[in-house]
C-alpha positions as CSV (number, residue, x, y, z in Angstrom):
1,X,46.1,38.6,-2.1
2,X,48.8,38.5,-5.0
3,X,52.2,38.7,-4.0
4,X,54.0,42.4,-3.8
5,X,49.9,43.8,-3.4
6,X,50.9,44.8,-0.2
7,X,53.7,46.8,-0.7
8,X,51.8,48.8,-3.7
9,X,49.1,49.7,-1.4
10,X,51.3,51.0,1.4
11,X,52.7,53.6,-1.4
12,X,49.6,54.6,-2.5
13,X,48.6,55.5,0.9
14,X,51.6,57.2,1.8
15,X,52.0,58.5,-1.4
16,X,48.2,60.0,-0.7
17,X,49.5,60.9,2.6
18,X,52.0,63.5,1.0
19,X,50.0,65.0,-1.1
20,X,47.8,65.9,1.4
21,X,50.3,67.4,3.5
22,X,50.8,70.1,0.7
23,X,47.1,71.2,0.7
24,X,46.1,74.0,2.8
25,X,43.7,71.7,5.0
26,X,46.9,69.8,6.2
27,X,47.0,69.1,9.4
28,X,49.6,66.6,11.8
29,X,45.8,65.1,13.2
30,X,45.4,64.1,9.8
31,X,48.9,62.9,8.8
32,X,48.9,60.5,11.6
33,X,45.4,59.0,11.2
34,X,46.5,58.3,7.5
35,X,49.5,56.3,9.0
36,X,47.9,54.6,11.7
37,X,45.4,53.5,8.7
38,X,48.4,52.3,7.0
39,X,49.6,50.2,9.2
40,X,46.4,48.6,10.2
41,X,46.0,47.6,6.4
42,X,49.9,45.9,6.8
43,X,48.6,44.2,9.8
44,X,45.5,42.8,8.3
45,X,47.7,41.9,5.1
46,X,49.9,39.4,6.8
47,X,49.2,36.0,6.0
48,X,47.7,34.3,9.6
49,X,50.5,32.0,11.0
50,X,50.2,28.2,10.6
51,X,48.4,26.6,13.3
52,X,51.3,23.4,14.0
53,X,50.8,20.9,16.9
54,X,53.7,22.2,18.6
55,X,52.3,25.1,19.6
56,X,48.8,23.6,20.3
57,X,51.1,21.3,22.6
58,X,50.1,18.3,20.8
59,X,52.1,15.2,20.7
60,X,52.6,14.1,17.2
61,X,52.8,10.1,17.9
62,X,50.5,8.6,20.3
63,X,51.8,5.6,22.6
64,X,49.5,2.6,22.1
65,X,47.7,1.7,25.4
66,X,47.6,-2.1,25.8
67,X,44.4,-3.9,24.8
68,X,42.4,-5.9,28.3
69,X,43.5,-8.8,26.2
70,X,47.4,-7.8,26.0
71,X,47.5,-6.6,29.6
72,X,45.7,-10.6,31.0
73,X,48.3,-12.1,28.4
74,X,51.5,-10.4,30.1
75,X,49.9,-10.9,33.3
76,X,49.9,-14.6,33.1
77,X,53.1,-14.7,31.9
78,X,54.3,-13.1,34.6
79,X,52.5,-15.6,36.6
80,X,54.4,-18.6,34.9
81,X,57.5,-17.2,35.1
82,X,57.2,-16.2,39.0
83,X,56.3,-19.7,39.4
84,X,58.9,-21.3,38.1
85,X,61.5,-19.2,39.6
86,X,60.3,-20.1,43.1
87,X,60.2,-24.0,42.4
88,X,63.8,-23.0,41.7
89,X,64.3,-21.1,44.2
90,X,63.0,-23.7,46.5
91,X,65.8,-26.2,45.7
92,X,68.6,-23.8,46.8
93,X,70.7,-23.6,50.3
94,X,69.4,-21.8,52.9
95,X,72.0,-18.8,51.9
96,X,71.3,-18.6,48.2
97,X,67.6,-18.4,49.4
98,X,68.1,-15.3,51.8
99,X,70.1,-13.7,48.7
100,X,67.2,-14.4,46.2
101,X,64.8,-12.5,48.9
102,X,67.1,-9.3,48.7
103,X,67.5,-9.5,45.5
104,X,63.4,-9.8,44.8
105,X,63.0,-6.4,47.9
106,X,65.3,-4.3,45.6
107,X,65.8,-5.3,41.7
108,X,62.1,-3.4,41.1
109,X,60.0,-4.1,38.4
110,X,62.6,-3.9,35.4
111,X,65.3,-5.8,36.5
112,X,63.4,-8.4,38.6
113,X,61.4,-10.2,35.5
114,X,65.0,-10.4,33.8
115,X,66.8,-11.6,36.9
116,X,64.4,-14.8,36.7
117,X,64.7,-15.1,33.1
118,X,68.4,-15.7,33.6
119,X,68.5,-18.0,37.1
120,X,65.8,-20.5,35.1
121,X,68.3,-19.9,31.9
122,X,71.7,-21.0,34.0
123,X,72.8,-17.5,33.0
124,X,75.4,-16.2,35.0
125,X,75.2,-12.7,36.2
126,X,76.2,-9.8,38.3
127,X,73.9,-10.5,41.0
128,X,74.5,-14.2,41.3
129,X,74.9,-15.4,44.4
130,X,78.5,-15.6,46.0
131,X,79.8,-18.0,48.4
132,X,82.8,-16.6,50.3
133,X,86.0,-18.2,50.6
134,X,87.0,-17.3,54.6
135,X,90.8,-17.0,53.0
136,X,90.0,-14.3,50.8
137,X,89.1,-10.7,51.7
138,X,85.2,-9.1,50.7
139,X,84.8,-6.6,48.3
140,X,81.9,-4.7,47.5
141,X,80.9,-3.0,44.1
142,X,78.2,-0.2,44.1
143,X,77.0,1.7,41.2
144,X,74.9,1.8,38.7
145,X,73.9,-0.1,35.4
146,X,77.8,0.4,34.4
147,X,78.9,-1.1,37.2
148,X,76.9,-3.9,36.8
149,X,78.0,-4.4,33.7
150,X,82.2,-5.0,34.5
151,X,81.0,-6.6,37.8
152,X,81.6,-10.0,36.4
153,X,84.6,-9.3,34.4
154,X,85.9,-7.5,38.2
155,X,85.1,-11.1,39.8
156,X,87.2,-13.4,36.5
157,X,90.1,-11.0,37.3
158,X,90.2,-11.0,41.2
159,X,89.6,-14.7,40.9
160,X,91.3,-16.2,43.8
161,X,91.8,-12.8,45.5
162,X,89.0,-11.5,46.5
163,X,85.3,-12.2,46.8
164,X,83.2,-9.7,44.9
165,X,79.5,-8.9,45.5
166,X,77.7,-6.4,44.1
167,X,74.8,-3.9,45.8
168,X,71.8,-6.0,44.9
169,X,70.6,-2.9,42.5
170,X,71.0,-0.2,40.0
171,X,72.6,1.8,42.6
172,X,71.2,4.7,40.5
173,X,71.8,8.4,41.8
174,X,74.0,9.8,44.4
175,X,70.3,10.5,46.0
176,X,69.4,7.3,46.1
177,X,72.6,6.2,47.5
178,X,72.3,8.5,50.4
179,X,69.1,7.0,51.1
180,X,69.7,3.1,50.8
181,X,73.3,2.9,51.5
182,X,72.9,1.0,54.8
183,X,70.9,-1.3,53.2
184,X,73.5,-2.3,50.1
185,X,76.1,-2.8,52.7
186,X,74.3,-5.6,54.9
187,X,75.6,-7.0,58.3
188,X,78.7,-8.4,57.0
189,X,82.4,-6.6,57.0
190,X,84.1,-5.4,53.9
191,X,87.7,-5.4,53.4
192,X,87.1,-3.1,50.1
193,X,84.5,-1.0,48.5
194,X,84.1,0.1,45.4
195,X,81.8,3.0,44.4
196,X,80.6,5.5,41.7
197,X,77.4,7.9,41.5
198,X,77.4,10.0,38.6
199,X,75.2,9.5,35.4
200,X,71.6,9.1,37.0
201,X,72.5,12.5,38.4
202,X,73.6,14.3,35.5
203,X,70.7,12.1,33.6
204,X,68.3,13.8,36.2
205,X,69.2,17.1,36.2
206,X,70.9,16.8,39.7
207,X,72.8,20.1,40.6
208,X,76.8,19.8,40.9
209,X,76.3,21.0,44.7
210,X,73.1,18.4,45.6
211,X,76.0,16.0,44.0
212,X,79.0,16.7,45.9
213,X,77.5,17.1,49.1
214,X,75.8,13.6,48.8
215,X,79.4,12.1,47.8
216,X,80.3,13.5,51.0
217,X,78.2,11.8,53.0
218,X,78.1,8.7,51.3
219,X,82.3,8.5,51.7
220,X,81.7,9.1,55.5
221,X,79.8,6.4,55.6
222,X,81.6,3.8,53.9
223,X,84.8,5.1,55.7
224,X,82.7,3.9,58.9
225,X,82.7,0.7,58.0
226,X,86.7,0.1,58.4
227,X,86.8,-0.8,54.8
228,X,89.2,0.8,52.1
229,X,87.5,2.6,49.5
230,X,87.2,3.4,46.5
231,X,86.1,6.0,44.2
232,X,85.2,5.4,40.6
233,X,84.8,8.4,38.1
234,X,81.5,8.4,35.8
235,X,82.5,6.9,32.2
236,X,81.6,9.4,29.5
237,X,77.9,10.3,28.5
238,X,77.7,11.0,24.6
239,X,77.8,14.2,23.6
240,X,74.6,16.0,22.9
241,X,74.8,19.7,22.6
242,X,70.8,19.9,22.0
243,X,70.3,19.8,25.8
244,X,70.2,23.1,27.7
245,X,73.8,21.4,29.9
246,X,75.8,19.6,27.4
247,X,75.8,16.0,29.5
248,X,79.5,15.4,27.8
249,X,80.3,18.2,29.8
250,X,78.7,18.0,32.9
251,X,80.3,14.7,33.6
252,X,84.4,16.0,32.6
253,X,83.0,18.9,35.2
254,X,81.5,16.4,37.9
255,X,84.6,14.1,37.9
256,X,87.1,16.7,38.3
257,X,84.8,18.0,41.5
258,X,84.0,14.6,42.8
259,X,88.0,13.7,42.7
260,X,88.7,16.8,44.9
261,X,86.6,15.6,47.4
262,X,88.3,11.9,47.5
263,X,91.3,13.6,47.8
264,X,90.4,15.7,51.0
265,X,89.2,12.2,52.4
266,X,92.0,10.6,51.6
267,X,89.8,7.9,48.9
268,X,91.7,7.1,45.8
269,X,90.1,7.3,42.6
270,X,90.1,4.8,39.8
271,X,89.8,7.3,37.5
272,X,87.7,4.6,34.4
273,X,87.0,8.5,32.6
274,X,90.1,8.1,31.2
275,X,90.8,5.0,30.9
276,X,87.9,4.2,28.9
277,X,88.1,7.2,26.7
278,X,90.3,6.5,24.4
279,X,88.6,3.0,23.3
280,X,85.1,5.0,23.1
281,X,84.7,4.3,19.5
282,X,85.8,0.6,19.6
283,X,83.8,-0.2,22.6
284,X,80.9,1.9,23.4
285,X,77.4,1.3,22.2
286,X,76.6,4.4,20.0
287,X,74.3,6.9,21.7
288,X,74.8,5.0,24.9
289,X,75.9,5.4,28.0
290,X,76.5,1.6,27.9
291,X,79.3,-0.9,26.6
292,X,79.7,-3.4,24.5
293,X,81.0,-7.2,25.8
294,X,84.4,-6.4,25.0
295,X,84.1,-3.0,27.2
296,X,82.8,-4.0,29.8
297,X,85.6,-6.8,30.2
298,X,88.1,-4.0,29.7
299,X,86.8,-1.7,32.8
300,X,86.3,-4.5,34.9
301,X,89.9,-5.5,34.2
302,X,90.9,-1.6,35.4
303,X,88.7,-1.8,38.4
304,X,90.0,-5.6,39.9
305,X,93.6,-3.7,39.4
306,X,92.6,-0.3,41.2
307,X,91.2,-3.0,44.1
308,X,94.5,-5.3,44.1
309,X,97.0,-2.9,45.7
310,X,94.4,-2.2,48.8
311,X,94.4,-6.2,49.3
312,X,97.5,-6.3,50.1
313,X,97.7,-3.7,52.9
């Protein structure tokens, strides 16, 4: 149909219509048929609308499903590498040994493989195994990938103060921490503890109030322990005001919640929100949660000095 046909016809009809209306067989019955004609004819007129895969539900890319041959080939690699770690393992203390089994119960499938990569590399990382020196006091650092990522920067700056381990995990979400608390904090006693939950929650669409209760008890419980602690705020998310809760947001609004409650319990608060803020640009990875070398070095060197001061009492 040619463009502006439709709006023609509809004033011929209507124009019909009135000319009708002056006839002495004019009637309202007939007035309103002639409309409701009309506006079927505008209703057929329309163009159909396009048929697009987002409203069929259809995902535009498809993920490519590993071939029998691909999935044997990985296998086996897997297989080398496993066996290779436990030759090395083999050679190790008696201590190191029990470390490398907690470490294998709770890494999981993603950081595992890459936990082996490094120990047959000589790589040092956060979860390496620490020997305590009896003279220095324990500290503990939970959290999640962040946190693992200024845990050895935490340990070069407390060097000679302080023995630093780390939960032998991505500590993840406040949930999880609730829920395998007892077993990041072991049989041993810990002068200090360091802790932040925050981005898996606001990544998983955890309410505020799931959140702060959860903080709650996981305070309570470390307080249990006799050691000082410490909470951490969440280190900005980058902004992305396509989501429904602007994460940028929810975390400025978490923090400012979750201090409230260390303040009621008495916990101070390394507050890295802020200290890292300002060097966003220079040291955070774009569109990442995650730093660069140089930041990571720069919010360990905040947290060993939030931890100093609580040595000393």
């Amino acid at each position: 149909m040619p463009q502006g046909y439709v709006p023609r016809f509809i004033g011929v009809v209507i124009g019909g219509s009135y000319a009708n209306l002056e006839t002495p067989h004019n009637s309202m019955r007939y007035l309103l048929t002639l409309l409701f004609g009309a506006c079927v004819v505008v209703a057929q007129a329309q163009p159909a609308a396009p048929v697009t895969t987002a409203a069929l539900d259809v995902p535009t890319e498809t993920k490519k499903v590993p071939t029998p041959e691909e999935l044997a080939k990985k296998a086996k690699q897997a297989e080398v590498l496993d066996a290779k770690y436990q030759a090395l393992v083999a050679t190790l203390t008696p201590d190191e040994q029990a470390w490398e089994k907690v470490l294998q119960a709770n890494l999981g499938s993603f950081y595992l493989p890459h936990h082996k990569k490094d120990k047959l590399a000589g790589k040092s990382t956060a979860w390496d195994y620490v020997k305590n020196d009896p003279a220095l006091p324990r500290v503990l650092l939970i959290g999640d990938s962040v946190s693992r990522g200024y845990t050895l920067s935490t340990r070069k700056y407390l060097a000679g103060k302080a023995n630093v381990h780390r939960a032998p995990t991505n500590c993840g979400s406040s949930v999880n921490g609730v829920e395998k608390l007892d077993n990041w904090l072991g049989q041993g006693k810990w002068d200090v503890i360091h802790f932040n939950f925050g981005i898996h929650d606001v990544q998983k669409s955890i309410s505020t109030e799931t959140y702060l209760k959860n903080l709650e008890v996981i305070v309570g419980r470390l307080k249990a322990t006799g050691a000082k602690v410490i909470f951490a705020t969440t280190t900005p998310i980058p902004d992305d005001p396509t989501k429904k809760k602007n994460p940028a947001t929810a975390v400025v609004e978490r923090n400012q919640a979750a201090i409230e409650i260390m303040k009621k319990n008495n916990v101070p608060v390394d507050d890295l929100f802020t200290v890292i803020t300002p060097k966003l640009a220079e040291y955070q990875n774009v569109k990442d949660v995650h730093f660069k070398e140089e930041g990571y070095d720069y919010l360990g060197k905040a947290v060993a000095e939030s931890i100093v001061p609580l040595l000393k009492k």
